[in-house]
C-alpha positions in Angstrom: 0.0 0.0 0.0 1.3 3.4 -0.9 0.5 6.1 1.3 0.6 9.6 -1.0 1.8 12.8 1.0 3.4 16.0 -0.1 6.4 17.3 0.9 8.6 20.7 0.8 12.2 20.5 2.1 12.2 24.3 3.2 8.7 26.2 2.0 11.0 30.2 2.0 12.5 28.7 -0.8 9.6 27.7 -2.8 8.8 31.4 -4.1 11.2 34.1 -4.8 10.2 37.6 -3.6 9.8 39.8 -6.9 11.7 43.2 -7.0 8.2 44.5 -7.5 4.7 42.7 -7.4 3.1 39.9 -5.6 3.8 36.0 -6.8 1.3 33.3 -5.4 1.4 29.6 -5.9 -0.8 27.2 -5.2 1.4 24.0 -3.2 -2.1 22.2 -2.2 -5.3 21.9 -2.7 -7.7 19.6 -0.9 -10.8 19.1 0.4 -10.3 20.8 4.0 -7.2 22.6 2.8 -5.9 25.2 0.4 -2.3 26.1 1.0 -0.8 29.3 -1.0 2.5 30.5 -1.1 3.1 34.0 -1.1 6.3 36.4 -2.3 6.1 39.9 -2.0 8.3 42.8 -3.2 9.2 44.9 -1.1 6.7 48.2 -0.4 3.8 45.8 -2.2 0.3 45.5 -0.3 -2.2 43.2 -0.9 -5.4 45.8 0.0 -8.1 45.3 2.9 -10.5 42.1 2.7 -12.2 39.2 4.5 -11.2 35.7 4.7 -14.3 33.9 2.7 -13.2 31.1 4.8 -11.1 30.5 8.3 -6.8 30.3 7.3 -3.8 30.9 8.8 -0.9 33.5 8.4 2.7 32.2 8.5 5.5 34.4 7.6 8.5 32.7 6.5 10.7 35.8 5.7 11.0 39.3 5.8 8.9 42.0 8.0 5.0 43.3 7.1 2.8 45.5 8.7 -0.6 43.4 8.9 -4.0 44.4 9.7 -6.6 42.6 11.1 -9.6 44.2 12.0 -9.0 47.5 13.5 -5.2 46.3 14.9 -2.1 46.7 13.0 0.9 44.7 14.0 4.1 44.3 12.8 4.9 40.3 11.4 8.2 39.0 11.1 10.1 35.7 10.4 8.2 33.2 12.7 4.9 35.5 12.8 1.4 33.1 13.1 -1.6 34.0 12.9 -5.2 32.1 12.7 -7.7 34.3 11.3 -11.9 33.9 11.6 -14.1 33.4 8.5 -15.1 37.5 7.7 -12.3 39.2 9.5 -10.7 42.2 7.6 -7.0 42.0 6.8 -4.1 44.0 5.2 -0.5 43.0 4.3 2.0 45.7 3.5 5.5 44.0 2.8 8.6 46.3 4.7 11.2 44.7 2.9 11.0 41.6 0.7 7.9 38.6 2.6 7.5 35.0 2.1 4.2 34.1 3.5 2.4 31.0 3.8 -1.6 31.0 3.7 -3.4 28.2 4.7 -6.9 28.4 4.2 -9.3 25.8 6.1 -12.2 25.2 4.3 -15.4 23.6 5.9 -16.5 20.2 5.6 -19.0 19.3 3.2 -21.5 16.7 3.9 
């Protein structure tokens, strides 16, 4: 029996931050689970908007100011952060931002 799983040696090296812009790439999509890579340039900002679903924030490199809700903090290498379905959120990158979004979709019947 084969059991299939994926597997990333070392995820900040998956996506190279662009000089200027936003990459994304898909690494897996599931039933229950949609995880995206993120690169940002540096001084790029993905605007104000809601989650559509519950997912989770986890910086792999660089520094961003993020938003959520009416609180800005400051995200760095390390940074986590699990989100609610609806909840408004920003990402402005300071200097060049690997991030990895996890988004946890709901059971279907």
């Amino acid at each position: 029996m084969t059991t299939t799983y994926t597997h990333f040696l070392d995820l900040a090296k998956e996506v190279q931050p662009p000089d200027k812009g936003i990459l994304s790439r898909t690494l897996f999509n599931h039933d229950r689970l949609k995880t995206v890579l993120f690169g940002f340039g540096q001084g790029e900002e993905l605007s104000e908007h809601t989650a559509s679903m519950p997912a989770v924030l986890h910086f792999l490199q660089g520094e961003a100011k993020l938003t959520l809700g009416d609180e800005t903090l400051n995200a760095k290498t390390g940074t986590w952060v699990h989100m609610p379905k609806g909840l408004r959120h920003s990402i402005q990158a300071k200097t060049p931002v690997v991030m990895l979004l996890l988004l946890l979709k709901e059971a279907r019947p």
